[in-house]
N, C-alpha and C positions, 0 to 999 in steps of 0.2 A: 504494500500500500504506500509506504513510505517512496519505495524509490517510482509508484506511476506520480506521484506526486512532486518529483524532485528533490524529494529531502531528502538527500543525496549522505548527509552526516548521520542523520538516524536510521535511515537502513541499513549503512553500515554498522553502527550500535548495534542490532538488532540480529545481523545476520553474523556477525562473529559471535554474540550471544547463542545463536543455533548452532554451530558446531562445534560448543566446547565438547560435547560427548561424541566420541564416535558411535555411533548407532546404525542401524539397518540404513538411517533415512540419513545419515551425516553425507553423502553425493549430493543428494537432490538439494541441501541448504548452501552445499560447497558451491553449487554452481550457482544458486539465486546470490552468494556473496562474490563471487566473480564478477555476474554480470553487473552488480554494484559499484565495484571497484573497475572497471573497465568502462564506466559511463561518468567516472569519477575521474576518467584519466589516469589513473593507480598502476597503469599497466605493469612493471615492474612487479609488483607489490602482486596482483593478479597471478603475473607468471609466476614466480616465486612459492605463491601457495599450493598452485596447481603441481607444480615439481615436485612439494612436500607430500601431494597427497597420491600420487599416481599408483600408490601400490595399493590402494583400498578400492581401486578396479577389482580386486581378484577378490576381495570380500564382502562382493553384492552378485546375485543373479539374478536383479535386475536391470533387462536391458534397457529399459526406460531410461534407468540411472546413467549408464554407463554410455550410453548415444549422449545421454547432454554432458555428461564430463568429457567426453572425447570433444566435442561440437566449442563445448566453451575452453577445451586444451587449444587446441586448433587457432578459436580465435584469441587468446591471448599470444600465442607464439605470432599472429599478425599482428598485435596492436605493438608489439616487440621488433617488428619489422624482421623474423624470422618467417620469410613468406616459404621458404623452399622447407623449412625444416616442417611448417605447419602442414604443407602439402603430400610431403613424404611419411607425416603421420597419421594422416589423411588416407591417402591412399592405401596404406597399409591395411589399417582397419578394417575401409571397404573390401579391398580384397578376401578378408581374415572372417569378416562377417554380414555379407552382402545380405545371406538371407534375414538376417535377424533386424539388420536396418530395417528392410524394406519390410517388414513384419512388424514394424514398432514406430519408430518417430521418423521416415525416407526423407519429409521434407526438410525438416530441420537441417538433416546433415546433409541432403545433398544440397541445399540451397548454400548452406556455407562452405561446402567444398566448391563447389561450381563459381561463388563468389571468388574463392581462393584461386581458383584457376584462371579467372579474366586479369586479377590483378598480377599474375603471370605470365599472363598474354600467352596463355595456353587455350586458343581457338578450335582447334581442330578437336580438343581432349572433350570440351565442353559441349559442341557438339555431335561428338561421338557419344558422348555418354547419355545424352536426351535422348536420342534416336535409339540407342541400343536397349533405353529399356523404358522408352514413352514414357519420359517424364511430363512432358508438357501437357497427356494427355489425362495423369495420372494428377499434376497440377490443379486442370481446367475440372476436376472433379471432385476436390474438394475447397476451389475459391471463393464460393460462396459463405466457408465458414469461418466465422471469426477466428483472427490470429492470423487466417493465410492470406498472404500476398503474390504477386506472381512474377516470383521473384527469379525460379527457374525459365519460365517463359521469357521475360525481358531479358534476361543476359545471356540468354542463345540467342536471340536476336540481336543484341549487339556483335556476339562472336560469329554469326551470321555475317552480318557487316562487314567486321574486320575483316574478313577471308572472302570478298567480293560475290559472296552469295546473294544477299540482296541489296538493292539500292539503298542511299540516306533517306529517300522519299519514302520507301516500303518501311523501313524502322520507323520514322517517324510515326508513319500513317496507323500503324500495328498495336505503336508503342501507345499513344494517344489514346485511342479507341478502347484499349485496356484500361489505362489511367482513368478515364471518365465513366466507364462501370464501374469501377472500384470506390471511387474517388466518393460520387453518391450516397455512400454509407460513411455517415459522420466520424462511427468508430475507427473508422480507417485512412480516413482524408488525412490526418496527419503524418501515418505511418506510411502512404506511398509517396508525403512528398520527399519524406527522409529517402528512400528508394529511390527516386529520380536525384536528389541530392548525392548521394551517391556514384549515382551512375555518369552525372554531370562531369567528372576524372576523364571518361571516355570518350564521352559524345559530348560537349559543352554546348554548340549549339544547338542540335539536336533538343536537347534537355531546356535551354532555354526557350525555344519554341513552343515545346511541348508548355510548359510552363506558364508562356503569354496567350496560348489559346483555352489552358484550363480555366487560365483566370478570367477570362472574356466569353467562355461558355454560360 
């Protein structure tokens, strides 16, 4: 509550308070104190903990748990500007337990891996991997629900791009059109301008576009 609210100091109060005990459930508060520290700018401090805790993978059999402590490993080794080590941790996993991803939380991790890999200008991987196992269409079926954004749709259409598959006109047009169904639902208007924000690294004007026609919608 504290951190949807920004109180960025009490959450963290709060969420080191939840892990003094290691217990079944010490993952899942490890990670809600990550993402605090990581929105807090703490990254150091983020990594750091994550390093401390990596061996309490092997004392949960829950993959729920264990999908977001890999997800939020991953992105503190980026916010550390360790992109290749995050990717190779990444990768590994997937490899290691493809099926259990895709049985439990696929979008989370694959959307941050997938993110992981445009910020490597790893094009080809990015779209290899949506086509080889329809993500997008696996995407398009649960965007409707809260939390999801379509976050693997947009960055294969950018890696699209990059690798002269579609025009700047067909991104745009793609991009947009998704932006303004999403955009619709209040709860979410925020979160995809952070998305476009984002992606604005890649395509700045594209993004900006995109940007002056949502506002003028």
């Amino acid at each position: 509550m504290h951190s949807k609210l920004n109180e960025l100091v009490m959450a963290q109060k709060y969420a080191y308070l939840s892990i003094r005990q290691k217990n079944n459930d010490y993952l899942f508060y490890l990670v809600n104190l990550i993402g605090v520290l990581l929105k807090s700018q703490k990254n150091k401090e983020a990594l750091s903990l994550m390093n401390q805790s990596i061996n309490e993978l092997k004392n949960t059999n829950s993959f729920y748990n264990k999908i977001g402590f890999v997800v939020f490993y991953m992105k503190s080794l980026k916010a550390n500007n360790l992109i290749s080590n995050a990717i190779n941790y990444g990768s590994n996993y997937f490899e290691a337990y493809k099926k259990d991803i895709f049985q439990h939380r696929w979008h989370l991790f694959m959307s941050t891996y997938i993110q992981l890999l445009l910020s490597d200008e790893q094009y080809q991987r990015i779209i290899s991997l949506s086509k080889r196992y329809g993500l997008i269409n696996k995407e398009k079926q649960i965007i409707g629900k809260a939390g999801y954004l379509p976050v693997i749709y947009w960055h294969t259409l950018v890696a699209e791009y990059m690798e002269c598959i579609i025009s700047i006109e067909k991104l745009e047009e793609n991009m947009l059109k998704s932006a303004l169904e999403e955009i619709s639902h209040s709860y979410k208007s925020q979160k995809i301008k952070e998305l476009l924000a984002n992606l604005s690294e890649y395509i700045p004007s594209v993004i900006k576009n995109i940007n002056q026609k949502i506002k003028n919608a």
